[in-house]
VOBA-1610 file (N, C-alpha, C; in pm, whole numbers, padded with zeros to 5 digits, always signed):
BEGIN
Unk-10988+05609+19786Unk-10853+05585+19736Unk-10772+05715+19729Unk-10818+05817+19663Unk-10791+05954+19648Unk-10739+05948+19790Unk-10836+05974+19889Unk-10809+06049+20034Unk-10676+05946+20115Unk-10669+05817+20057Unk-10533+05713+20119Unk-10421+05734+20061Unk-10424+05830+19918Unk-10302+05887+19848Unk-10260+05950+19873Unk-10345+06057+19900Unk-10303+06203+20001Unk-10234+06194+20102Unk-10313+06101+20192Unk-10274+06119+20314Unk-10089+06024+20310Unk-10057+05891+20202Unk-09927+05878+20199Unk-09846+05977+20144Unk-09889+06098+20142Unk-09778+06175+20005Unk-09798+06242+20149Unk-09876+06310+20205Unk-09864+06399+20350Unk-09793+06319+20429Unk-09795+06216+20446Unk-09723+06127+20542Unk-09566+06087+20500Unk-09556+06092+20350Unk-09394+06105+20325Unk-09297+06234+20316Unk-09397+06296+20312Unk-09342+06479+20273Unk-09334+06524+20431Unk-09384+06445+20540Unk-09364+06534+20608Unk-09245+06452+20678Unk-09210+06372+20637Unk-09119+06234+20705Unk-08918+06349+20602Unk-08998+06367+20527Unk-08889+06427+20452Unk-08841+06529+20471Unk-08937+06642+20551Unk-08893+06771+20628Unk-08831+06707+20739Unk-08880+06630+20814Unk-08824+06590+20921Unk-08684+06539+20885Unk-08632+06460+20802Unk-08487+06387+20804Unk-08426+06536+20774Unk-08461+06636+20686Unk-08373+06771+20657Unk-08325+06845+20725Unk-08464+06849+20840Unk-08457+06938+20961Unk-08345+06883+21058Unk-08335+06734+21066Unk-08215+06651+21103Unk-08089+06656+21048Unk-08096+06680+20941Unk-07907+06700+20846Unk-07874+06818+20856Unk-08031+06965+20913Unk-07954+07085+20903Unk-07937+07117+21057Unk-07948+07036+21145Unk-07921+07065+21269Unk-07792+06975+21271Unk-07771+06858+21264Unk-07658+06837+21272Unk-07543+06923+21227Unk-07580+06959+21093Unk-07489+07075+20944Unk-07434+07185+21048Unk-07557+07225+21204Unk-07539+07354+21194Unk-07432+07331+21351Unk-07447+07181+21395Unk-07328+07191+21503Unk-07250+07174+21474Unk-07229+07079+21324Unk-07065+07094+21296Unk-06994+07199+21300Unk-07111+07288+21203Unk-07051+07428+21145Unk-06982+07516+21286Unk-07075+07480+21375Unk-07042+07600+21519Unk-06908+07530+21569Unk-06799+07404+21495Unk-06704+07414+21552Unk-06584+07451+21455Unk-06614+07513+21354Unk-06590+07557+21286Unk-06576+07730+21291Unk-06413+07774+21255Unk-06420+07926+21304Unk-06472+08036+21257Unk-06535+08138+21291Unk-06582+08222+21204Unk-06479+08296+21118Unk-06501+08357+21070Unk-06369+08433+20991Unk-06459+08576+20932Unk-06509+08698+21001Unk-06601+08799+20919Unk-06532+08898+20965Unk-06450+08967+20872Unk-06437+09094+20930Unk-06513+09212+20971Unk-06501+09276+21092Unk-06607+09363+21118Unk-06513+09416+21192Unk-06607+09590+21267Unk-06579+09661+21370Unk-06556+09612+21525Unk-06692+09542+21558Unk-06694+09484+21682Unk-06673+09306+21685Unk-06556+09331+21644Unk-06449+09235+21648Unk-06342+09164+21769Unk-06258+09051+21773Unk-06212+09077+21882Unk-06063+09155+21905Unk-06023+09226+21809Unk-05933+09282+21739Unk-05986+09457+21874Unk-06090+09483+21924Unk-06152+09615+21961Unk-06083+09587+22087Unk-06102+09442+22178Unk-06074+09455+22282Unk-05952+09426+22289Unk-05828+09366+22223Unk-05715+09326+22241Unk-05621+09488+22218Unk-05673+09560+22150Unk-05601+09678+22118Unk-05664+09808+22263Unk-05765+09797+22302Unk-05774+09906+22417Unk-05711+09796+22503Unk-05665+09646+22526Unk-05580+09640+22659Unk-05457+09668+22669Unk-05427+09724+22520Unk-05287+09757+22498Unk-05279+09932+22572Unk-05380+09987+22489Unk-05405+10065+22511Unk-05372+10151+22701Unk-05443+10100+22733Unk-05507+10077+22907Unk-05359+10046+22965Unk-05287+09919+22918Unk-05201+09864+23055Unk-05089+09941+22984Unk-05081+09983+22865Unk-04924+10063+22793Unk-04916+10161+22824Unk-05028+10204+22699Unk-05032+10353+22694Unk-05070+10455+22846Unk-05196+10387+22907Unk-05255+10490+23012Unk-05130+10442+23150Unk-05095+10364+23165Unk-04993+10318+23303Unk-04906+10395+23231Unk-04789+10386+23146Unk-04708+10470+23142Unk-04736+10666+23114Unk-04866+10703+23103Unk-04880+10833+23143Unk-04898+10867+23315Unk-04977+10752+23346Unk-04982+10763+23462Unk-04865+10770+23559Unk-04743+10707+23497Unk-04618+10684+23591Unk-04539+10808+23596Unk-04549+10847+23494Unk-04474+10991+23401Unk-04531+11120+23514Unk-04664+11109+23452Unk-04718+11248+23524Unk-04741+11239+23681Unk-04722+11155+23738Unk-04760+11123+23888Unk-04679+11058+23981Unk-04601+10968+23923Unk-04554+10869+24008Unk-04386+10854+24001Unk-04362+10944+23904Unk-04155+10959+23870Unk-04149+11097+23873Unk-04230+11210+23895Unk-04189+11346+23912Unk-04123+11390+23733Unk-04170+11357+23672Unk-04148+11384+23478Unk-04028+11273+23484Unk-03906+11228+23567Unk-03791+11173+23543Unk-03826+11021+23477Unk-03726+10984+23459Unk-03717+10823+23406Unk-03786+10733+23499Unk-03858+10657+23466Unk-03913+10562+23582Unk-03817+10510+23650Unk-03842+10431+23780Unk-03702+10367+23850Unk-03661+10241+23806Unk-03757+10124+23725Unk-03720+10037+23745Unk-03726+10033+23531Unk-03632+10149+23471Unk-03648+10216+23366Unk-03480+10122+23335Unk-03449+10101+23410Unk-03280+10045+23400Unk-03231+09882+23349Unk-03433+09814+23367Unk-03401+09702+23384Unk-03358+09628+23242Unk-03308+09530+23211Unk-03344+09470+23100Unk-03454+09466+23030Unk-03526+09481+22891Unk-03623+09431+22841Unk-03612+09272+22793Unk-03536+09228+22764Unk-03524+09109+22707Unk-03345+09030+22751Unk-03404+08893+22842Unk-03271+08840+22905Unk-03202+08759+22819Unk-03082+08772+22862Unk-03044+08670+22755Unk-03079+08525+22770Unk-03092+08452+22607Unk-03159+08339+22612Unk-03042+08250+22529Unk-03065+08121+22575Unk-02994+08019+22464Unk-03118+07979+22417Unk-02976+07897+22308Unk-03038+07865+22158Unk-03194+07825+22164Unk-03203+07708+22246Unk-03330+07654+22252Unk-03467+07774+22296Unk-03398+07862+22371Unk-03484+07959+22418Unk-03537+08017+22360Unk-03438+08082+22235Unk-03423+08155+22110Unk-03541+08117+22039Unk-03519+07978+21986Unk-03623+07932+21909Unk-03773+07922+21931Unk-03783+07895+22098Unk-03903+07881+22130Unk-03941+08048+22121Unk-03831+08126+22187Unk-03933+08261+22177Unk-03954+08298+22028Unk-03943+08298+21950Unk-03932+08299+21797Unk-04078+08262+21728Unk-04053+08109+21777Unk-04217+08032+21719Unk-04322+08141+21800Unk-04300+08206+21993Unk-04397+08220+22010Unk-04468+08348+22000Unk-04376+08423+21894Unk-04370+08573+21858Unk-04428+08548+21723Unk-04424+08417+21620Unk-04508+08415+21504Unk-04698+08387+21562Unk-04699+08324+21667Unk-04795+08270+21731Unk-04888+08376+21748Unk-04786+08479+21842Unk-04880+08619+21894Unk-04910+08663+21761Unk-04840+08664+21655Unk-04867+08710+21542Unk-05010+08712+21466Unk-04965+08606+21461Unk-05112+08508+21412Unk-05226+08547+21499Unk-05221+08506+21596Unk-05343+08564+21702Unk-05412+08707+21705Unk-05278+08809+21660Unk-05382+08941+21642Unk-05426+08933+21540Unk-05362+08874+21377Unk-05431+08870+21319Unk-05547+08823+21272Unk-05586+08726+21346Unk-05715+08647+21359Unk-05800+08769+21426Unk-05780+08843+21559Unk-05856+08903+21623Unk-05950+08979+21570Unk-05874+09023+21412Unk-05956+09130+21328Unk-06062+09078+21258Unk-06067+08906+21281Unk-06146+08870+21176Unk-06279+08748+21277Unk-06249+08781+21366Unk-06295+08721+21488Unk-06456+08784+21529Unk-06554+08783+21577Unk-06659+08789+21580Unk-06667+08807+21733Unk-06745+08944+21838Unk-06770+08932+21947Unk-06884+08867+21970Unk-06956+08771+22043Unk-07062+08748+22089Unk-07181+08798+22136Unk-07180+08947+22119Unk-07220+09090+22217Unk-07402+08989+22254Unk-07385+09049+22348Unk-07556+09031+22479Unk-07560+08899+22457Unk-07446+08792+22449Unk-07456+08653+22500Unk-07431+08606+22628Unk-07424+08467+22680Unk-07348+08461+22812Unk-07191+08498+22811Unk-07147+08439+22648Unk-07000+08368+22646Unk-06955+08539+22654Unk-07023+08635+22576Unk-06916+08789+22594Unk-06922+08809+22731Unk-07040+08757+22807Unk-07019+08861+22955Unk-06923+08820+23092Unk-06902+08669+22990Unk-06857+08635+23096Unk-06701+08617+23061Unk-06647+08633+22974Unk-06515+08655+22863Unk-06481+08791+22916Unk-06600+08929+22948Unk-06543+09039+22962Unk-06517+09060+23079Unk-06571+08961+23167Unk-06522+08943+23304Unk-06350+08897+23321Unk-06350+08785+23303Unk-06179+08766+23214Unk-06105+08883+23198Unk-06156+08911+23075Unk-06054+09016+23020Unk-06052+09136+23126Unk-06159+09209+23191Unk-06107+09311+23286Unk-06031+09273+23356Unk-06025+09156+23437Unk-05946+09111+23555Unk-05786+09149+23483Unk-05764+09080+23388Unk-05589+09095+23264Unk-05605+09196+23304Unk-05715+09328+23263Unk-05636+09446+23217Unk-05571+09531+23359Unk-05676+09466+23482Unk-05611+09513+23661Unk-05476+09476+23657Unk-05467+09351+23616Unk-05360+09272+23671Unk-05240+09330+23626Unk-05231+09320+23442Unk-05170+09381+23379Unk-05124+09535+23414Unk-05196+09589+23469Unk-05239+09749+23452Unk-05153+09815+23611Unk-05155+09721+23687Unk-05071+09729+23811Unk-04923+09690+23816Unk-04967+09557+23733Unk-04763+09528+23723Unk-04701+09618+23663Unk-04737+09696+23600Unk-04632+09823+23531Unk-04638+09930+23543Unk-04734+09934+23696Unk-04691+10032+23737Unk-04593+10036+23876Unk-04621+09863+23888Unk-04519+09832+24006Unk-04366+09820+23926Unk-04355+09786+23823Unk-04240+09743+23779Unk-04170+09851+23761Unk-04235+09954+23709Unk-04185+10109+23649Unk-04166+10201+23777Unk-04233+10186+23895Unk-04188+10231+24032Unk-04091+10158+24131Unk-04049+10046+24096Unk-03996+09969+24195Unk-03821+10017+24168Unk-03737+10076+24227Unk-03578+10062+24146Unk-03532+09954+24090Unk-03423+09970+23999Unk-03366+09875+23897Unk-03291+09780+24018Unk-03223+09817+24108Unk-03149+09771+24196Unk-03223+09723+24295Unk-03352+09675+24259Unk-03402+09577+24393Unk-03502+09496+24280Unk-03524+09382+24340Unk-03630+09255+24261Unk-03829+09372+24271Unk-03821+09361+24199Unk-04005+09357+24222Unk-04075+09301+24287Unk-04153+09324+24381Unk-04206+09177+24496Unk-04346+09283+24573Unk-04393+09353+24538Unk-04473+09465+24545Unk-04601+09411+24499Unk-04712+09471+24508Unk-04832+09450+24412Unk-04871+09330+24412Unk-04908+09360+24244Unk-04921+09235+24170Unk-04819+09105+24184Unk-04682+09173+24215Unk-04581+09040+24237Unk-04576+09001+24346Unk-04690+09024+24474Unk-04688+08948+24569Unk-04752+08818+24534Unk-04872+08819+24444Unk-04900+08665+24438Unk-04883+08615+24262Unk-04815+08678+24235Unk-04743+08608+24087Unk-04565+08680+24084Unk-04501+08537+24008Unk-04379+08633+23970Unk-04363+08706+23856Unk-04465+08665+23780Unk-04514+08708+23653Unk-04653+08750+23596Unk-04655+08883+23676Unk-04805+08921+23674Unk-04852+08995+23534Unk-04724+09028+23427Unk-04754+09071+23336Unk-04798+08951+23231Unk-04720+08839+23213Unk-04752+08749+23166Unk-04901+08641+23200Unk-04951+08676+23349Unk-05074+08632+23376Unk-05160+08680+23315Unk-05100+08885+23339Unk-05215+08967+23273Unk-05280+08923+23146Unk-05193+08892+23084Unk-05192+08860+22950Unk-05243+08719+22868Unk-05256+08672+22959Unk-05294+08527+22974Unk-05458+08570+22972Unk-05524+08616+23075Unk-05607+08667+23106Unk-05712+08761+22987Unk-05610+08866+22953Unk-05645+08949+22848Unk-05709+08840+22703Unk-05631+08775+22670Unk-05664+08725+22592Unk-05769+08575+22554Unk-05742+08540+22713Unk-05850+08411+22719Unk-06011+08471+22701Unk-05984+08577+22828Unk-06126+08632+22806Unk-06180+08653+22693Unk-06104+08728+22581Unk-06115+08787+22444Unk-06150+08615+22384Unk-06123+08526+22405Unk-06147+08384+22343Unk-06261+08388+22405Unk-06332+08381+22489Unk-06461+08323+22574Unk-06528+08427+22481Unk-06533+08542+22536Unk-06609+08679+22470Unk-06663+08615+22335Unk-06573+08574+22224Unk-06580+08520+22103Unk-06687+08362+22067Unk-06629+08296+22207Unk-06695+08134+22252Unk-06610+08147+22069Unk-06488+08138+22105Unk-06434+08073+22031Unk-06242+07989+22065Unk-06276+07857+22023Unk-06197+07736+22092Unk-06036+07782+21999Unk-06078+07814+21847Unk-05938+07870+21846Unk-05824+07958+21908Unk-05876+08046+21896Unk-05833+08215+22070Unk-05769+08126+22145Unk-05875+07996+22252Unk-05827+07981+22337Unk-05732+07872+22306Unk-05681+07806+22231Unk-05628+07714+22199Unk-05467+07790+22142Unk-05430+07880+22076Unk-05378+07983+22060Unk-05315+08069+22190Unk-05403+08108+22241Unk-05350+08144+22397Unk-05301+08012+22504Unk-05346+07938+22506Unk-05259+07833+22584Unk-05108+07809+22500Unk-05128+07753+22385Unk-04997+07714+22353Unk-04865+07842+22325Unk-04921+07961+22332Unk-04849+08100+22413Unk-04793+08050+22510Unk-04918+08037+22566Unk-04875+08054+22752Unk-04712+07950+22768Unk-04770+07834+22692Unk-04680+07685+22727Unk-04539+07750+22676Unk-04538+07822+22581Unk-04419+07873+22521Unk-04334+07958+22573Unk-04410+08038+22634Unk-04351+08174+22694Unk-04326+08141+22826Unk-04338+08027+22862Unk-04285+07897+23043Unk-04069+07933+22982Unk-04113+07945+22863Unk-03938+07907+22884Unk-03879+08058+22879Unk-03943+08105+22863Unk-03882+08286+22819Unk-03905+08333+22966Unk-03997+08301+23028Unk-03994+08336+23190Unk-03885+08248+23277Unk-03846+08129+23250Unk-03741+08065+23301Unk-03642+08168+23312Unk-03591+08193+23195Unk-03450+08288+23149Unk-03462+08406+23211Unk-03615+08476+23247Unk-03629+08609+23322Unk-03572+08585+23461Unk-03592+08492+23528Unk-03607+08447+23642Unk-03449+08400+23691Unk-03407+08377+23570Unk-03231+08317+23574Unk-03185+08464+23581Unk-03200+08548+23555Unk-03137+08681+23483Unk-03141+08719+23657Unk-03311+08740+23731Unk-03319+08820+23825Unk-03233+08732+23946Unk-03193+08592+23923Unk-03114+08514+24024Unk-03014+08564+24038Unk-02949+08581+23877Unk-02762+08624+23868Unk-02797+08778+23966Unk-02880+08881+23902Unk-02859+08965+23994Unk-02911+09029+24115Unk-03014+08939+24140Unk-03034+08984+24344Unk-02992+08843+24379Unk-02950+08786+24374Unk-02926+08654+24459Unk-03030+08589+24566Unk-02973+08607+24711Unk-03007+08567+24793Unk-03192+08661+24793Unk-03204+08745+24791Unk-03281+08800+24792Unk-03416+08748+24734Unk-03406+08733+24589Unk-03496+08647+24495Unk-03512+08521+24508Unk-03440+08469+24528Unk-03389+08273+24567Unk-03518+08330+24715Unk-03546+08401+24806Unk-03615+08376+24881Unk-03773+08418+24827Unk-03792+08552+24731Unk-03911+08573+24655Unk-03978+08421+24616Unk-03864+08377+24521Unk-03892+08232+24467Unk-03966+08175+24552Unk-03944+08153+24668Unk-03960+08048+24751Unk-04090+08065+24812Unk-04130+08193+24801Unk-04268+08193+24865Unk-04393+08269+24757Unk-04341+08272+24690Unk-04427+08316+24537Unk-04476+08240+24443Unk-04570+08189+24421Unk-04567+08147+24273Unk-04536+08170+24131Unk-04479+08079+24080Unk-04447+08188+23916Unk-04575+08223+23873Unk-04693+08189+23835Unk-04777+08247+23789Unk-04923+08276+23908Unk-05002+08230+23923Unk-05076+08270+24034Unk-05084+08183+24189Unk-05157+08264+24315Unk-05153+08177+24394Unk-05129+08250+24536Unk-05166+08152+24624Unk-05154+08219+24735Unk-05016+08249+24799Unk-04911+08359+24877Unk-04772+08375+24890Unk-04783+08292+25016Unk-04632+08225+25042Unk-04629+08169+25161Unk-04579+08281+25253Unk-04580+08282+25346Unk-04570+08429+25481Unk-04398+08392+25471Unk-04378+08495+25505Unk-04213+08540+25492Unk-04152+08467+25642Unk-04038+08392+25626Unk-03996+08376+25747Unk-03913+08482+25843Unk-03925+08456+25974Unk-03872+08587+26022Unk-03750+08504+26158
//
């Protein structure tokens, strides 16, 4: 009798690890869709600030000391910001609290380091920082008085905004985190209308010229169609 007691109390106790071991594996996939929030050093806050770093800071020394003879860059004349209507206004507005938000998450964001999701996130993110890292130096060499269509803007019209696209998705993968990337898309969707208005700006002033860029460029990536001759 003893040894048929035992063996039901072994036989329920172990029935009882088992359902736990079941509520804490489920517990623990919920939890993984759930964001981290730990502040630390190797954060994703490390890599979003050296791509600033890299495509700002090091391209514009590079343009300075090498590529404008100390003078003003050439394409130093252009507009930074086109004019926008109202609706434009607003959207660029929301998508400047957005970027907001996003660096500040970055600091509190978690890298993945010696996983798949960082190595293959830092693959991503280098590609942004080329991409990025060329358009300004094409943009800052090209004169104010001609369209950009060089470089990087042979197969984007907006290679800074790809860059950037890029920069930061990766920095989401790196993380294998769905907020980043969820955050960076609805950027991207936002900043469709702030590139409209760029694109209106470069119409009013190369005309015929751009109206043909247009035509064989993609706004954001892609293969160029061959120039007619």
């Amino acid at each position: 009798m003893t040894c048929g007691r035992n063996l039901l109390i072994l036989t329920a106790y172990n029935k009882t690890l088992e359902i736990v071991g079941r509520k804490v594996t489920i517990r623990r996939k919920i939890m993984s869709l759930i964001p981290e929030f730990q502040l630390g050093l190797w954060n994703a806050w490390i890599l979003v600030i050296s791509s600033y770093v890299v495509v700002i800071g090091l391209s514009s020394l590079i343009i300075r000391a090498f590529l404008t003879n100390n003078k003003k860059p050439a394409g130093s004349g252009r507009p930074h910001k086109p004019q926008l209507n109202e609706q434009e206004k607003k959207l660029y507005n929301i998508s400047m609290v957005i970027l907001l938000a996003t660096l500040i998450y970055t600091a509190f964001l978690p890298l993945k380091l010696g996983t798949g999701w960082f190595y293959a996130g830092l693959l991503i993110y280098l590609l942004g920082i080329i991409v990025g890292f060329t358009a300004m130096i094409n943009f800052h060499t090209t004169p104010a008085d001609k369209p950009i269509t060089k470089g990087a803007y042979r197969i984007s019209r907006n290679p800074m905004y790809f860059g950037n696209f890029l920069i930061f998705a990766g920095t989401g993968i790196a993380c294998a985190s769905w907020v980043l990337l969820l955050l960076t898309i609805v950027s991207v969707i936002l900043s469709d209308r702030g590139v409209i208005a760029e694109e209106r700006w470069c119409l009013e002033k190369y005309g015929k010229t751009y109206r043909e860029y247009m035509n064989r460029t993609p706004r954001w990536i892609g293969i160029p169609k061959s120039e007619k001759k």
